[in-house]
GULUMBA-626322 format. One line per 3 residues: number of its first residue (from 0); their letters; for each residue x negated, y, z of N, C-alpha, C. Coordinates in Angstrom, 1 decimal. Layout:
NUM	A	X/Y/Z/X/Y/Z/X/Y/Z; ... $
! end
This chain:
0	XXX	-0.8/-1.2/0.0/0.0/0.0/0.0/-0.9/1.2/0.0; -0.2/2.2/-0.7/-1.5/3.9/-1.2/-1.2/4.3/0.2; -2.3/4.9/0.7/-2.7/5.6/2.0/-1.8/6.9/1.4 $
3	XXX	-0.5/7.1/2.0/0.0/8.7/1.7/-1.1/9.8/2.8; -1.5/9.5/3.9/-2.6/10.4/4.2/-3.2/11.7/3.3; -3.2/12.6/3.5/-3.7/13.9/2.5/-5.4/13.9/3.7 $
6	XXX	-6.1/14.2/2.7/-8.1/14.6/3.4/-7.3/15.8/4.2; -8.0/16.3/5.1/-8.2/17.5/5.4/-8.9/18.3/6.4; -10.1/17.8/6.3/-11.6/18.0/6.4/-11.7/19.4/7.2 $
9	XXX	-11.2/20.6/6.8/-11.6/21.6/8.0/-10.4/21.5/9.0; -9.0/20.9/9.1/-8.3/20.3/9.7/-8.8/19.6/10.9; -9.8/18.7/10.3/-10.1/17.5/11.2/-11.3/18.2/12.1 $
12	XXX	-11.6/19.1/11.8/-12.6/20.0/12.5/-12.0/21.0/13.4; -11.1/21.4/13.0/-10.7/22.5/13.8/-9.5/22.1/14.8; -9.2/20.8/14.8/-7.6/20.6/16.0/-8.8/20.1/16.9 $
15	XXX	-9.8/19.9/17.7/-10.3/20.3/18.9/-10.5/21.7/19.3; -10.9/22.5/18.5/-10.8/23.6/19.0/-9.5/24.6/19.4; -8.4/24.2/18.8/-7.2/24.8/18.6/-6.0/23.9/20.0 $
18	XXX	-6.9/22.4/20.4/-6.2/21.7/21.0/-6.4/22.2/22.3; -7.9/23.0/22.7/-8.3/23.3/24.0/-7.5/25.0/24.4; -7.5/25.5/23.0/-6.8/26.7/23.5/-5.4/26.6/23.3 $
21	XXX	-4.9/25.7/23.2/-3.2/25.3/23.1/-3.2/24.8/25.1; -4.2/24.0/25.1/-4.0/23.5/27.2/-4.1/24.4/27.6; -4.8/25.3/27.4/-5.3/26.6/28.5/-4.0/27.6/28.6 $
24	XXX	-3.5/27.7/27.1/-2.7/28.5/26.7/-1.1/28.2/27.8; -1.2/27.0/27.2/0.3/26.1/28.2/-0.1/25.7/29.3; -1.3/25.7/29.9/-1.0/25.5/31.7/-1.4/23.8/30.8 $
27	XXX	-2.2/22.8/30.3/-1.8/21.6/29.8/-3.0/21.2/30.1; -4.2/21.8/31.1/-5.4/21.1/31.2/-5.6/19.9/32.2; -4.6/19.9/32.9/-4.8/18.2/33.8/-4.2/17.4/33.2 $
30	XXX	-5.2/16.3/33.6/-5.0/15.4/32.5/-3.6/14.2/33.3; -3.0/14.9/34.4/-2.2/13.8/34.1/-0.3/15.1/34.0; 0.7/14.2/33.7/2.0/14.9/33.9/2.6/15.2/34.7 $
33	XXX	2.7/16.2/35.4/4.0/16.6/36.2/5.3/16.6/36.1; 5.9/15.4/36.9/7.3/14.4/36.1/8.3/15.7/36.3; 7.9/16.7/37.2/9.0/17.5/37.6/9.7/18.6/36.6 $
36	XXX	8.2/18.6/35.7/8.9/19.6/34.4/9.4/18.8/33.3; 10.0/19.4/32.6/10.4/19.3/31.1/9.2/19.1/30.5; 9.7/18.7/29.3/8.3/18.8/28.4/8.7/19.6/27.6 $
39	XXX	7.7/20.4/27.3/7.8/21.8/26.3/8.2/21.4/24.9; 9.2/22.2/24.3/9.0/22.4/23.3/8.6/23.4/22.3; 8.0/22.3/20.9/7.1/23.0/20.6/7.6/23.1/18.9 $
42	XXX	7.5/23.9/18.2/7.8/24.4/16.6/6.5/24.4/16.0; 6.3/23.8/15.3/4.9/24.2/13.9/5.6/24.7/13.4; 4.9/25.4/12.3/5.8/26.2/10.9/4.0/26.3/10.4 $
45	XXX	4.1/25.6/8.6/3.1/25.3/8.2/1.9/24.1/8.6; 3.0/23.3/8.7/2.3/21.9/9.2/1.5/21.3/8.6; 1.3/21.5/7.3/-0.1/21.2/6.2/0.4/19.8/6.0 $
48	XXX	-0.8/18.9/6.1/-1.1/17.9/5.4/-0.3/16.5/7.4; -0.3/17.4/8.1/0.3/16.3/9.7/-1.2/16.1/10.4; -2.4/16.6/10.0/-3.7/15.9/10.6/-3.3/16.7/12.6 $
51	XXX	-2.5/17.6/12.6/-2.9/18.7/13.7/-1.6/17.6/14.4; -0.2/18.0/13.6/0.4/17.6/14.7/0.7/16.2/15.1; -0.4/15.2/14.7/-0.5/14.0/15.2/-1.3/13.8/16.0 $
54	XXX	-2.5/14.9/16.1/-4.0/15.0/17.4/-3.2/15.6/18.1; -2.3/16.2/18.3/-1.6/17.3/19.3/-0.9/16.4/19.8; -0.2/15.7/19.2/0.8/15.0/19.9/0.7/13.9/20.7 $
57	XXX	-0.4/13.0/19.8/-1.2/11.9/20.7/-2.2/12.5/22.2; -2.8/13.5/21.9/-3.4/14.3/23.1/-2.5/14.9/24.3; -1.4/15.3/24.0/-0.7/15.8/24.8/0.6/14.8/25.2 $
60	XXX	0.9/13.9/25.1/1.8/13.0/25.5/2.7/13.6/25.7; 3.6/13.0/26.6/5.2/13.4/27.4/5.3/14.7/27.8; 4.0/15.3/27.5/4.3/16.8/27.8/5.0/17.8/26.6 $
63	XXX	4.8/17.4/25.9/5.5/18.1/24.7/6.4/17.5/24.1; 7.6/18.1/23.4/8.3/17.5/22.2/8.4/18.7/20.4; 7.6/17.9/20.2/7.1/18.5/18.5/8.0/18.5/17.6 $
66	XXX	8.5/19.5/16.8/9.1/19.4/15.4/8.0/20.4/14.2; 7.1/19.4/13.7/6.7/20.6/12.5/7.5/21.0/11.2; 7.0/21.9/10.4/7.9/22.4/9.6/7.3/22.6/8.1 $
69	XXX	7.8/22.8/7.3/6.3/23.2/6.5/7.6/24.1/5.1; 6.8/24.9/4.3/7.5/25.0/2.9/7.5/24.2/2.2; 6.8/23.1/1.5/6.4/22.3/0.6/6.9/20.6/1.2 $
72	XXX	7.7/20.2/0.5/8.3/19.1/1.1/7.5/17.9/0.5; 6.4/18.3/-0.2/5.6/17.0/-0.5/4.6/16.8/-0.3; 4.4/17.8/1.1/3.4/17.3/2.2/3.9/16.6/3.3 $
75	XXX	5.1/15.9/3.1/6.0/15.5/3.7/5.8/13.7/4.5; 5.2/13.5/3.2/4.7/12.2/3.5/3.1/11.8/4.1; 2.9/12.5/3.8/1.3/13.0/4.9/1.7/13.0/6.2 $
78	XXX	2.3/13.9/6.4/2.3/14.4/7.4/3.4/13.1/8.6; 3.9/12.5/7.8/4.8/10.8/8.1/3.2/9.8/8.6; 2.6/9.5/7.4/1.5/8.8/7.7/0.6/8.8/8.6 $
81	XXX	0.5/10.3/9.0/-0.2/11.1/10.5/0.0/10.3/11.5; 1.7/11.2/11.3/1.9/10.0/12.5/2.4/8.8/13.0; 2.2/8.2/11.9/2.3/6.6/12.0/1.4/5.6/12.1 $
84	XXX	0.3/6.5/12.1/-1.1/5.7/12.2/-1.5/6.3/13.8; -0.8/7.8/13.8/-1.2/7.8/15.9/0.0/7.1/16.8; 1.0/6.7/16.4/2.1/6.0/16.5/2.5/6.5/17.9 $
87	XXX	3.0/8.2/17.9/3.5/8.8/18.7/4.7/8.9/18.5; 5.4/9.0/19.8/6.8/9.1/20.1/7.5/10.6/20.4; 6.6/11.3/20.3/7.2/12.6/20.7/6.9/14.0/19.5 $
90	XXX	7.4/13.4/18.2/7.3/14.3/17.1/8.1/14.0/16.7; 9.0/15.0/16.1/10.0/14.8/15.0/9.7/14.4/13.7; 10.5/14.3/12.6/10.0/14.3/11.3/10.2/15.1/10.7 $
93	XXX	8.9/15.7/9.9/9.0/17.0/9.4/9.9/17.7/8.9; 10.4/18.8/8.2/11.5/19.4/8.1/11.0/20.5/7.1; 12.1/21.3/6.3/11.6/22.4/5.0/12.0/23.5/6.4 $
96	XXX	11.4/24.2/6.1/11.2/25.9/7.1/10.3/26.9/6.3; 11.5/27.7/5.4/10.2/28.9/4.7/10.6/29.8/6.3; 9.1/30.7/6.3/8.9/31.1/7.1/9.2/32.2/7.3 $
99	XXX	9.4/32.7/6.0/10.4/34.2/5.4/11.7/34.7/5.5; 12.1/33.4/5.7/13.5/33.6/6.2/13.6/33.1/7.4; 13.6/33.6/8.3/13.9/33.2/9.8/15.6/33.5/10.1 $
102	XXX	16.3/33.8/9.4/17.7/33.8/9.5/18.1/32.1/8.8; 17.2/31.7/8.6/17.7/30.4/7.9/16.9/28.9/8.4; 16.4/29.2/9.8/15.3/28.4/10.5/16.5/27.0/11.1 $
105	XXX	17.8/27.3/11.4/18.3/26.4/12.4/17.8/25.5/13.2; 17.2/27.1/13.6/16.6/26.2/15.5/17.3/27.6/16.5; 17.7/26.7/17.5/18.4/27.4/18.6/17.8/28.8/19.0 $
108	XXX	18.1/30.0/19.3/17.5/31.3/20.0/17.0/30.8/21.4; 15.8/31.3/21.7/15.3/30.9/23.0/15.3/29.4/23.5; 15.1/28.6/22.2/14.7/27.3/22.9/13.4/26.7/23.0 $
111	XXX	12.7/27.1/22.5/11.1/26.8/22.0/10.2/28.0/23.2; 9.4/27.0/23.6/8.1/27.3/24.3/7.2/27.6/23.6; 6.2/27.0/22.5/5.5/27.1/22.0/5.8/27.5/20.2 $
114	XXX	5.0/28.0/19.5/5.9/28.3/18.3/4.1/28.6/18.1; 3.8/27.5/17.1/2.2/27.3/16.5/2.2/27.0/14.8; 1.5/28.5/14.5/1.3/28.9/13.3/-0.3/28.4/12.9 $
117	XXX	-1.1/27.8/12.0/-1.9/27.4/11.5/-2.1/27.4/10.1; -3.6/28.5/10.0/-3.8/29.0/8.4/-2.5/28.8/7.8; -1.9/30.1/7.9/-0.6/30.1/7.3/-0.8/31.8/6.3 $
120	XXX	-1.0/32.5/7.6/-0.6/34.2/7.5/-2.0/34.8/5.9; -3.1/34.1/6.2/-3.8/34.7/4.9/-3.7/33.6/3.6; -2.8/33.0/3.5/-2.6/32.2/2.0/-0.9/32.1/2.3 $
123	XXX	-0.4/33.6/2.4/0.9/33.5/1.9/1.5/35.0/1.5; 2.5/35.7/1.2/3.1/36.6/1.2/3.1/37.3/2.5; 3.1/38.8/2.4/3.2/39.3/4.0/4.6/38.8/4.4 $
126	XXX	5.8/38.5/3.8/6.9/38.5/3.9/7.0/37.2/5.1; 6.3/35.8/4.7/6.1/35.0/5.6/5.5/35.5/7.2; 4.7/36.5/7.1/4.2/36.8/8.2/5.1/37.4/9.0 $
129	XXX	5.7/38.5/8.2/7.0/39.2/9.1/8.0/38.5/8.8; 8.4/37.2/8.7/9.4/36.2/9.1/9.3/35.4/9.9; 7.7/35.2/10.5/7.3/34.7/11.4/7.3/35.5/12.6 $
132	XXX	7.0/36.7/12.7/7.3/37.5/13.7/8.8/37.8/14.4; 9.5/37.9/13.4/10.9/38.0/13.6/11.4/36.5/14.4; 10.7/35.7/14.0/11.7/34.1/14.0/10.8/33.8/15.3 $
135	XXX	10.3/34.2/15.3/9.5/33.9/16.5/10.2/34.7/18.0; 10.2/35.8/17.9/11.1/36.7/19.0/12.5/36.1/19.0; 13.2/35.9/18.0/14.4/34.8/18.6/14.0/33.6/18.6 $
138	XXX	13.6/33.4/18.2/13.7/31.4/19.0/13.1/31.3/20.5; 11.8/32.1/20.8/10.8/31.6/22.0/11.9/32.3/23.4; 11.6/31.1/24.2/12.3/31.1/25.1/11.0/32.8/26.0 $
141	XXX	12.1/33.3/26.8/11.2/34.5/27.5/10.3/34.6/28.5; 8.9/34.5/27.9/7.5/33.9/28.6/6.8/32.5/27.5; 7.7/32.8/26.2/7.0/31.7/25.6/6.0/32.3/24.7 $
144	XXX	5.3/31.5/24.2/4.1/32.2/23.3/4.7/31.6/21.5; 3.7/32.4/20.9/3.2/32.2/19.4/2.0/32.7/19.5; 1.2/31.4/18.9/-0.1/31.1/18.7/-0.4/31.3/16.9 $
147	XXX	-1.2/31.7/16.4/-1.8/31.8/15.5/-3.0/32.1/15.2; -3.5/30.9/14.2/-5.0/30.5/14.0/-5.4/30.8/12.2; -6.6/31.5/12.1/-7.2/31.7/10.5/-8.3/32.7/11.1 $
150	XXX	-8.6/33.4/10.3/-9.1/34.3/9.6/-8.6/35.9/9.8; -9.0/36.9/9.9/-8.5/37.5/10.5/-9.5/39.0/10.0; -8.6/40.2/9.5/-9.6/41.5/9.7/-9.4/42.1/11.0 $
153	XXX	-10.6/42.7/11.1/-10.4/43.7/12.4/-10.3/45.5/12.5; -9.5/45.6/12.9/-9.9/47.2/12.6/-9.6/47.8/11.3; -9.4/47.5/10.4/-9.6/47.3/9.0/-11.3/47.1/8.3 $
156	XXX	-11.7/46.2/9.0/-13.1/45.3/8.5/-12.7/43.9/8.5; -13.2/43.6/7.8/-13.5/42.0/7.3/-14.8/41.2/7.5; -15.2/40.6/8.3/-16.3/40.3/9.1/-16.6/38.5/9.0 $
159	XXX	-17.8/37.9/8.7/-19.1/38.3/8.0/-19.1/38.3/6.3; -19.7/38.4/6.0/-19.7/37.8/4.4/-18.9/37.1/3.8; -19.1/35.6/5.0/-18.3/34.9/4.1/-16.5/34.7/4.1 $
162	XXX	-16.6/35.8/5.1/-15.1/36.1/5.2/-14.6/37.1/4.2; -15.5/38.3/3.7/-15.2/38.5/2.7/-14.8/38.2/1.4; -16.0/37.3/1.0/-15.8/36.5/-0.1/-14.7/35.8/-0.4 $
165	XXX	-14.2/34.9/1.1/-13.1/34.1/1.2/-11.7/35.2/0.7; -11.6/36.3/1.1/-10.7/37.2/1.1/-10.2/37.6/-0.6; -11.3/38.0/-1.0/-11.6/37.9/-2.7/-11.4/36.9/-2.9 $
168	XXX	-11.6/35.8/-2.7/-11.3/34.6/-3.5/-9.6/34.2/-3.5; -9.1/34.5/-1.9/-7.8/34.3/-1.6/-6.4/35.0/-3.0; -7.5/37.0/-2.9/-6.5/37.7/-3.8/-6.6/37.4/-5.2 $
171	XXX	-7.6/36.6/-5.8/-8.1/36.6/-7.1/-7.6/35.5/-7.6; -6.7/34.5/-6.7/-5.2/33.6/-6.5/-4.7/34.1/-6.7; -4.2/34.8/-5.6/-2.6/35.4/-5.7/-3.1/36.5/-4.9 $
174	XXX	-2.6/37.7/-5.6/-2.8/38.8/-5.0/-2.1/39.4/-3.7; -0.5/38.6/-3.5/0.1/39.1/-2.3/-0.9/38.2/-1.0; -2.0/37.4/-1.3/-2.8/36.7/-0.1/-3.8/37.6/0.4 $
177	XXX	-4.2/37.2/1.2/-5.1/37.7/1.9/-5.6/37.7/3.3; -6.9/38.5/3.9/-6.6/38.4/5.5/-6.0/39.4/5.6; -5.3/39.1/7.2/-4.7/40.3/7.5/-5.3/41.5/9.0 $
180	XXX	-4.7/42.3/9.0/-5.3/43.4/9.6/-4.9/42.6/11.5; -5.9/42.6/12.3/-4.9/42.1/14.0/-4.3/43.5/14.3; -4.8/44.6/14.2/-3.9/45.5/14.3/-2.6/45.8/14.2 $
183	XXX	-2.3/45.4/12.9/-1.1/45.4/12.5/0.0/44.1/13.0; -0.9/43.2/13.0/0.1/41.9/13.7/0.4/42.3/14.8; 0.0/42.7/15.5/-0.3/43.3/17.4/1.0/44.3/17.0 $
186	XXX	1.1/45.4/15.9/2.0/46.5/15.8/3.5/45.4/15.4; 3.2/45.0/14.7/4.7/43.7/14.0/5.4/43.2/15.2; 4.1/42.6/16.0/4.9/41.8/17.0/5.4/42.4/18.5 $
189	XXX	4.7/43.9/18.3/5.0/44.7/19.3/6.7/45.4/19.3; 7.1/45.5/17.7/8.4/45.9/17.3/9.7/44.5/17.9; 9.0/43.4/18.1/9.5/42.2/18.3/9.7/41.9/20.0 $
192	XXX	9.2/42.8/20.4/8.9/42.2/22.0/7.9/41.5/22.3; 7.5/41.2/21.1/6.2/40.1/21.4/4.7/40.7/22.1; 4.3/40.3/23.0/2.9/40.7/23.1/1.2/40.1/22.6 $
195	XXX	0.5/41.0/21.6/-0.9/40.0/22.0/-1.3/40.0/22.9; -1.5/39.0/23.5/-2.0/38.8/25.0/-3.7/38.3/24.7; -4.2/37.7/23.9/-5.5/37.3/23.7/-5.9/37.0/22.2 $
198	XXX	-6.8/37.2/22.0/-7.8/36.8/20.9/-9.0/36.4/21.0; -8.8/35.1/20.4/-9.8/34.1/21.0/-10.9/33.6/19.5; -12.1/33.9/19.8/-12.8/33.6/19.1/-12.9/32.2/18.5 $
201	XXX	-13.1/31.4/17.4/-13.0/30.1/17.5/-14.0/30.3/16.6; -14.6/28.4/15.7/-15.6/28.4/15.2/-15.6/28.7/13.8; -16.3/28.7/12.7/-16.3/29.3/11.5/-15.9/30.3/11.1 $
204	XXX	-15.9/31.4/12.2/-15.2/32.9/12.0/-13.6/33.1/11.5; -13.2/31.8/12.7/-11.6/32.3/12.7/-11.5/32.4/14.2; -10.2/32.8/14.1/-9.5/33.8/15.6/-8.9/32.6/16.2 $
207	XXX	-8.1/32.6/17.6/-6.5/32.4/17.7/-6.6/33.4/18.4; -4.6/33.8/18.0/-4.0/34.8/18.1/-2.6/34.4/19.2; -2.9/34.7/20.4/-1.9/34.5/21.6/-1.0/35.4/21.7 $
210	XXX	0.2/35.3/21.1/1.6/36.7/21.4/2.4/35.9/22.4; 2.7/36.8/23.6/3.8/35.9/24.6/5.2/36.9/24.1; 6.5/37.0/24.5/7.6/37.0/24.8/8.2/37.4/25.8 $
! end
């Protein structure tokens, strides 16, 4: 039988780094459960190829309940294979979620704790991103976060080289891509109620980006 599995090589490099600031982020660094809470729920939107939300899910056990989401419904089956090879019990199966329209998300207002964005915001339309911000302030329950991880300008600089290049290369695709300014996400999400609460350096000269609620 064909391995539906999709490669995804900076993927498989980056959900330890993205896994330690998702614990820290949620209170999720002891390693065992506290039966007395719920287990959080949690929203992907841009679930790629499934490499993240099957390390996430197998790492985090009973503490979380996962639904990712993605635009592209034929990463659909990847992201099935994920996790059926980590043969976790606490992930839904993927689901279509353009991220542009958050009037059309059919997930409950304030039910979601977590709401985790991944290389999404610089290889899409700004429209995604302010559909993300919007959809994010109604769904997250109050004190929940939205996490987001890539690439990132600062200030209006683009920082080092090869973040620029990457940038050019992004718009020389498609011109509505690109990085985007933290400034302005911080201003977006500030119109939202949302707050940046941190920005956290990660490796290969990407961010994550902590907004609470």
């Amino acid at each position: 039988m064909a391995d539906a599995r999709i490669a995804s090589p900076p993927s498989e490099r980056n959900k330890g780094p993205i896994l330690s600031v998702l614990r820290r982020t949620l209170g999720l660094e002891a390693a065992t459960t506290d039966q007395e809470h719920s287990p959080l729920t949690v929203l992907e939107i841009a679930c790629g190829t499934g490499v993240h939300a099957a390390h996430f899910c197998s790492e985090l056990g009973d503490r979380v309940r996962w639904t990712p989401t993605d635009y592209e419904s034929t990463m659909f089956a990847s992201v099935e294979a994920y996790l059926a090879e980590a043969k976790v019990s606490n992930c839904k199966s993927p689901r279509l979620l353009d991220a542009s329209k958050p009037d059309e998300w059919q997930v409950d207002a304030q039910s979601v704790d977590l709401l985790l964005n991944i290389n999404m915001i610089h290889i899409s339309p700004i429209a995604a991103t302010e559909g993300l911000i919007v959809g994010a302030s109604r769904v997250l329950k109050s004190g929940g976060v939205l996490v987001t991880y890539g690439p990132y300008m600062v200030d209006g600089v683009i920082s080092p080289d090869s973040n620029v290049a990457f940038d050019q290369s992004l718009k020389s695709r498609n011109p509505a891509w690109g990085l985007r300014d933290i400034a302005w996400l911080a201003s977006l999400a500030a119109e939202q109620q949302l707050t940046l609460e941190q920005v956290i350096d990660m490796p290969a000269n990407n961010k994550c980006l902590v907004f609470r609620k």
